[in-house]
FIKE-519678 format. One record per residue (C-alpha): residue number from 1; x negated, y, z negated. Coordinates in nm, 4 decimals. Layout:
// residues N
[NUM, [X, Y, Z]]
...
// end
This chain:
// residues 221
[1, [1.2541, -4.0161, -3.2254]]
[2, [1.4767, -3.7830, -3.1129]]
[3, [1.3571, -3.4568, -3.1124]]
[4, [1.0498, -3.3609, -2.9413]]
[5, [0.8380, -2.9903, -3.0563]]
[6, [0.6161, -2.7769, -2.8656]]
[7, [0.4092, -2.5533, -3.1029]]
[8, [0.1961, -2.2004, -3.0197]]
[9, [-0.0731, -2.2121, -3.2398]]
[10, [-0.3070, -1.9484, -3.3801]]
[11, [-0.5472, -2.1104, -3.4981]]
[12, [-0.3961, -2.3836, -3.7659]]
[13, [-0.0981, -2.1981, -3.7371]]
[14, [0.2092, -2.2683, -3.5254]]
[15, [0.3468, -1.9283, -3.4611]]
[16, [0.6017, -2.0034, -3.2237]]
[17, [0.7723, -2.3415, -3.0978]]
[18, [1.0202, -2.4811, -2.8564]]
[19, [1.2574, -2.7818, -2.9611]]
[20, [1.4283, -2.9861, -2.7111]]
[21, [1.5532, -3.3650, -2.6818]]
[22, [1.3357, -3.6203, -2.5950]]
[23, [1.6402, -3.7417, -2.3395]]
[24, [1.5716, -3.4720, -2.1534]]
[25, [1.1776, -3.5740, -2.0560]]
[26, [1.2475, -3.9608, -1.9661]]
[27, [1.1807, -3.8477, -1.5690]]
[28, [0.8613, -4.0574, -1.4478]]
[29, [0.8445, -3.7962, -1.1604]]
[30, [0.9347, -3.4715, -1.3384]]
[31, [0.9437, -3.1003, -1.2307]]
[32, [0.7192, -2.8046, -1.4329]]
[33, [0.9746, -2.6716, -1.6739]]
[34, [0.9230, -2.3131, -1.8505]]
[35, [1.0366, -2.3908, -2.1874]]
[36, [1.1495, -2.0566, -2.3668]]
[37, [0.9723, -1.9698, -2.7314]]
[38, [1.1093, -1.9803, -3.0706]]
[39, [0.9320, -1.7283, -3.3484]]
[40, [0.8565, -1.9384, -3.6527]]
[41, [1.0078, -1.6596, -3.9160]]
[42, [0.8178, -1.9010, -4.1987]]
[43, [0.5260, -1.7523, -4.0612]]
[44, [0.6459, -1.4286, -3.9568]]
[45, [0.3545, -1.3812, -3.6825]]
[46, [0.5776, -1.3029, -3.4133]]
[47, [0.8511, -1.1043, -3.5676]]
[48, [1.1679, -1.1141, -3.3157]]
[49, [1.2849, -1.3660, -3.0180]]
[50, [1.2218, -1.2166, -2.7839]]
[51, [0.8488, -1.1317, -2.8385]]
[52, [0.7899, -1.5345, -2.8289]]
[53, [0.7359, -1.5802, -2.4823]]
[54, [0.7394, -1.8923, -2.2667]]
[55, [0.5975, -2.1736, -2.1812]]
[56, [0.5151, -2.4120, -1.8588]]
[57, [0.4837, -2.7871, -1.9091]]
[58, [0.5532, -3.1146, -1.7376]]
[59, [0.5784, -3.4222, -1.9005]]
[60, [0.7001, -3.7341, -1.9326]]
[61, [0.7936, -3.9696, -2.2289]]
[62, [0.8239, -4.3316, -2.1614]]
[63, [0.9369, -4.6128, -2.4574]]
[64, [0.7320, -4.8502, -2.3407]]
[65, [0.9152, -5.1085, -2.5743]]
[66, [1.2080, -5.0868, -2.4065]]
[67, [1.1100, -4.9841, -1.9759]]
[68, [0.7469, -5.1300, -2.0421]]
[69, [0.4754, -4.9764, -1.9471]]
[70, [0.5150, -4.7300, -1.6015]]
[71, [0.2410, -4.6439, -1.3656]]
[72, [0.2349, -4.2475, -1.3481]]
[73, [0.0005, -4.2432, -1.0918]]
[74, [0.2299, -4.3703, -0.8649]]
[75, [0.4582, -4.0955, -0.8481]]
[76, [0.4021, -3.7560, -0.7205]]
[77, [0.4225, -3.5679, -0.9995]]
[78, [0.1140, -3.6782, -1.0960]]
[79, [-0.1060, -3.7553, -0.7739]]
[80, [-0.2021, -3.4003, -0.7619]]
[81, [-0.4354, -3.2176, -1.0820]]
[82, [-0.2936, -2.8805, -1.2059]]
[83, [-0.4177, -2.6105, -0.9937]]
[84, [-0.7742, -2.4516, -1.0967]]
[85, [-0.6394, -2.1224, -1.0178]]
[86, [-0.3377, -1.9398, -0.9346]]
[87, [-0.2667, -1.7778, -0.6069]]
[88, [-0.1521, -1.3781, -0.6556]]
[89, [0.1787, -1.2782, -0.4889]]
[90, [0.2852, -0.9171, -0.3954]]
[91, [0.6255, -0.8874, -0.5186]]
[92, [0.8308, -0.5914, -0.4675]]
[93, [1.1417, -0.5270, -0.7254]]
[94, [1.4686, -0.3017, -0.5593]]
[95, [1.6108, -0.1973, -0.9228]]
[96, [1.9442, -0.0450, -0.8703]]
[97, [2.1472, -0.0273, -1.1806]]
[98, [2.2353, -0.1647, -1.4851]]
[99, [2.6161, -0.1911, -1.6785]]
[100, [2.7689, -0.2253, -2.0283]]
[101, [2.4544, -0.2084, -2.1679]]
[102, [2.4149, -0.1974, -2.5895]]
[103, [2.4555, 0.1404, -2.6951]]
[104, [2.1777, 0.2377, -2.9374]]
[105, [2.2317, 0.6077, -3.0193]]
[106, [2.4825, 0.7815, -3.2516]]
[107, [2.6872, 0.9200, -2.9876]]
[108, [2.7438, 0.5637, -2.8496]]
[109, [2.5319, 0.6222, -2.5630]]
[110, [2.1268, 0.5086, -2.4352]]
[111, [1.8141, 0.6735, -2.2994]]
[112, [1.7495, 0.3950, -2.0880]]
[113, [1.4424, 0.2507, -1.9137]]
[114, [1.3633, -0.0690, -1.7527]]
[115, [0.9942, -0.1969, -1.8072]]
[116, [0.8710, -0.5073, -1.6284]]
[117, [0.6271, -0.7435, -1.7668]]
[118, [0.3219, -0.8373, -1.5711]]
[119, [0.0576, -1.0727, -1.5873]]
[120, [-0.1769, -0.7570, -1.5563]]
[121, [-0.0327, -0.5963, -1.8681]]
[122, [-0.0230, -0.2752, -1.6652]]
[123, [0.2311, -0.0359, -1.7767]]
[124, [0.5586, -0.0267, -1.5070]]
[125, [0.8583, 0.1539, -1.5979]]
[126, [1.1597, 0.2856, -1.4118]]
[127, [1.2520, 0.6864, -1.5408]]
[128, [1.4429, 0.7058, -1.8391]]
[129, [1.8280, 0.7670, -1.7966]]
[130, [1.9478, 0.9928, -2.0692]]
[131, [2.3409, 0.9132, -2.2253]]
[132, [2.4079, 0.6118, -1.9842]]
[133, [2.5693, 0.3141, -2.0547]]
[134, [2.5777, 0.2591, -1.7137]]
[135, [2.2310, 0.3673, -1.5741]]
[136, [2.1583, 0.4143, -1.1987]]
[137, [1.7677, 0.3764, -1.1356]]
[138, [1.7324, 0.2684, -0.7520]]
[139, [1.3872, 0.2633, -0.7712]]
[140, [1.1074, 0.0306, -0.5905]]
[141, [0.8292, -0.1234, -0.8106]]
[142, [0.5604, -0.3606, -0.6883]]
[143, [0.2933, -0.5963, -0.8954]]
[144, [0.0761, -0.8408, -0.8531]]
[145, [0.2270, -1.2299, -0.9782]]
[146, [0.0407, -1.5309, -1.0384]]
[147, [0.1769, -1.8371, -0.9494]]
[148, [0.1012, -2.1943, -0.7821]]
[149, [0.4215, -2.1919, -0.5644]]
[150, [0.7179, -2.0136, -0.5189]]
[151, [0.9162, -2.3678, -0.6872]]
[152, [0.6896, -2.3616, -1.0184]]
[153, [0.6655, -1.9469, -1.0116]]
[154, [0.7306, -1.7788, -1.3234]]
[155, [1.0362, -1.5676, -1.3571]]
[156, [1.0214, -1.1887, -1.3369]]
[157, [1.1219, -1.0353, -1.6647]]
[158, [1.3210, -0.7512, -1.6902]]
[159, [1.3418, -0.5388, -2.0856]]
[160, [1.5785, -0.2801, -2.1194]]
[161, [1.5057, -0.0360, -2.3708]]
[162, [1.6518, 0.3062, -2.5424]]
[163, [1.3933, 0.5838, -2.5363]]
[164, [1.3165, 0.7466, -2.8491]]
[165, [1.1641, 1.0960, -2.8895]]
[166, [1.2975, 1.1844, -3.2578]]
[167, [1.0245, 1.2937, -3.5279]]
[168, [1.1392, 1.0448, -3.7803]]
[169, [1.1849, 0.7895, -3.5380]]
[170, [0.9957, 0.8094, -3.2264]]
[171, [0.9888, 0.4078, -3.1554]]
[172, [1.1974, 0.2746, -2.8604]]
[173, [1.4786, -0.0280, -2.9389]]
[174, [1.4875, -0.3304, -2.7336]]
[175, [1.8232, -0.3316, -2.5792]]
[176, [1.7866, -0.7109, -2.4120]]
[177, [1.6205, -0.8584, -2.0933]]
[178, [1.7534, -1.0268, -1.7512]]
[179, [1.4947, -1.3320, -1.6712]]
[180, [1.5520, -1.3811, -1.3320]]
[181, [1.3852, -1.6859, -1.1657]]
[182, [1.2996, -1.6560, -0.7725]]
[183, [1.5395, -1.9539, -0.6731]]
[184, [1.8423, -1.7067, -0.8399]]
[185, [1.7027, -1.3936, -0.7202]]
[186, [1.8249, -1.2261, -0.3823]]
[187, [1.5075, -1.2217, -0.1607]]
[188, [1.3487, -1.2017, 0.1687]]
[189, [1.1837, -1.5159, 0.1613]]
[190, [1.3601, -1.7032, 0.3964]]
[191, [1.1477, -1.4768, 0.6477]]
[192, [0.7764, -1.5731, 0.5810]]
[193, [0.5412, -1.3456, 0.6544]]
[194, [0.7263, -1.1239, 0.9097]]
[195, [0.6702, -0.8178, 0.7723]]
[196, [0.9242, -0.6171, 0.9876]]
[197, [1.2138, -0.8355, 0.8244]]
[198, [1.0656, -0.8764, 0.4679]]
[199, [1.0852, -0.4953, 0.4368]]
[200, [1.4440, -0.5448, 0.4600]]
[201, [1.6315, -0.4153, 0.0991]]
[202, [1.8200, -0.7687, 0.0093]]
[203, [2.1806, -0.7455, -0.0955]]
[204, [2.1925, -0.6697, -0.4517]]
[205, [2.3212, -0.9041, -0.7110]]
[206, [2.4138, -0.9002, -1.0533]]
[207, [2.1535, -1.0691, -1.3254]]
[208, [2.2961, -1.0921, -1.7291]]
[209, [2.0998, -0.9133, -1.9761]]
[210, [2.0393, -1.0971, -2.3050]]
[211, [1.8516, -1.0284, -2.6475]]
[212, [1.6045, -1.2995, -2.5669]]
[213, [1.5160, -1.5598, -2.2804]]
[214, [1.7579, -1.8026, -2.3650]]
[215, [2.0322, -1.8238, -2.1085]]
[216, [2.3064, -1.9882, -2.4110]]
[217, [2.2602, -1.6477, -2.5904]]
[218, [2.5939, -1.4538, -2.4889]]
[219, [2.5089, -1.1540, -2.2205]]
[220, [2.4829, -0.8040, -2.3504]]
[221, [2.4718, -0.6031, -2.0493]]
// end
């Protein structure tokens, strides 16, 4: 076997999936790995990409014919049970700008807006830049993220859109999305809990946009 599939089911059927190579899950002591979403377009449940979503897993696969048989327990990965629940996390987002994003009007230009998901579902949203391809936000959101640890956390998940306000076309486009995971984002978290230092801006960095999550998709913005 060669190929190993994860499958999102509704009921009996699999409306999304994630393929990967079983070579890649032969670690006795592995890591929780978000594994990004695949629509199944036989199905046609989840329409695009980039509405499939992600998954977290660890696991490993062992041919015991060949290694024999291996003791998980022995190895840390496994001496702890998944946590019950998740801890909640304030996280605070500095949104500066974005660049070269996909144009989406007839002029050549977007109405862009940055919307961030959240485990709440609430509704964030920077203001809409009219005729930008280059929009400047600097704005400060903050949400609520669940996680078990700040190594297993899930990444913060950026869509770009184009606003639309026409009469025969009043729904906004998906422009792409920057997945940014904590360990690649600039932060204050080398200062704890010292709240006179974590309200510190960080330095800025640059983050790729792409259509979907998958980081081999070339960057858009």
């Amino acid at each position: 076997m060669e190929n190993i599939f994860v499958y999102l089911m509704d009921g009996n059927y699999p409306i999304c999936f994630w393929k990967g190579k079983v070579s890649d899950f032969t670690d006795p002591d592995p890591k929780y790995r978000w594994l990004i979403l695949k629509n199944d377009k036989a199905v046609g449940k989840v329409n695009e990409d980039h509405e499939a979503g992600m998954i977290q897993m660890k696991f490993s696969i062992n041919a015991k014919h060949l290694n024999g048989p291996v003791e998980f327990k022995n190895y840390e990965a496994w001496k702890k049970p998944p946590p019950r629940r998740l801890g909640s996390k304030k996280i605070r987002c500095f949104i500066f700008q974005c660049r070269d994003i996909p144009s989406a009007d007839e002029d050549g230009s977007s109405d862009s807006y940055i919307s961030i998901w959240n485990p709440e579902g609430t509704k964030l949203n920077t203001r809409k830049i009219e005729d930008s391809l280059n929009p400047i936000y600097f704005e400060t959101i903050e949400m609520l993220y669940d996680m078990a640890d700040l190594e297993s956390a899930p990444p913060i998940i950026f869509n770009v859109w184009d606003s639309d306000t026409d009469l025969l076309d009043s729904t906004d486009d998906f422009l792409g999305r920057a997945v940014i995971y904590l360990k690649d984002a600039s932060t204050n978290l080398e200062f704890g809990d010292d709240e006179s230092k974590c309200n510190t801006v960080p330095k800025p960095i640059w983050h790729d946009i792409r259509i979907g999550f998958d980081d081999k998709e070339p960057a858009c913005g």
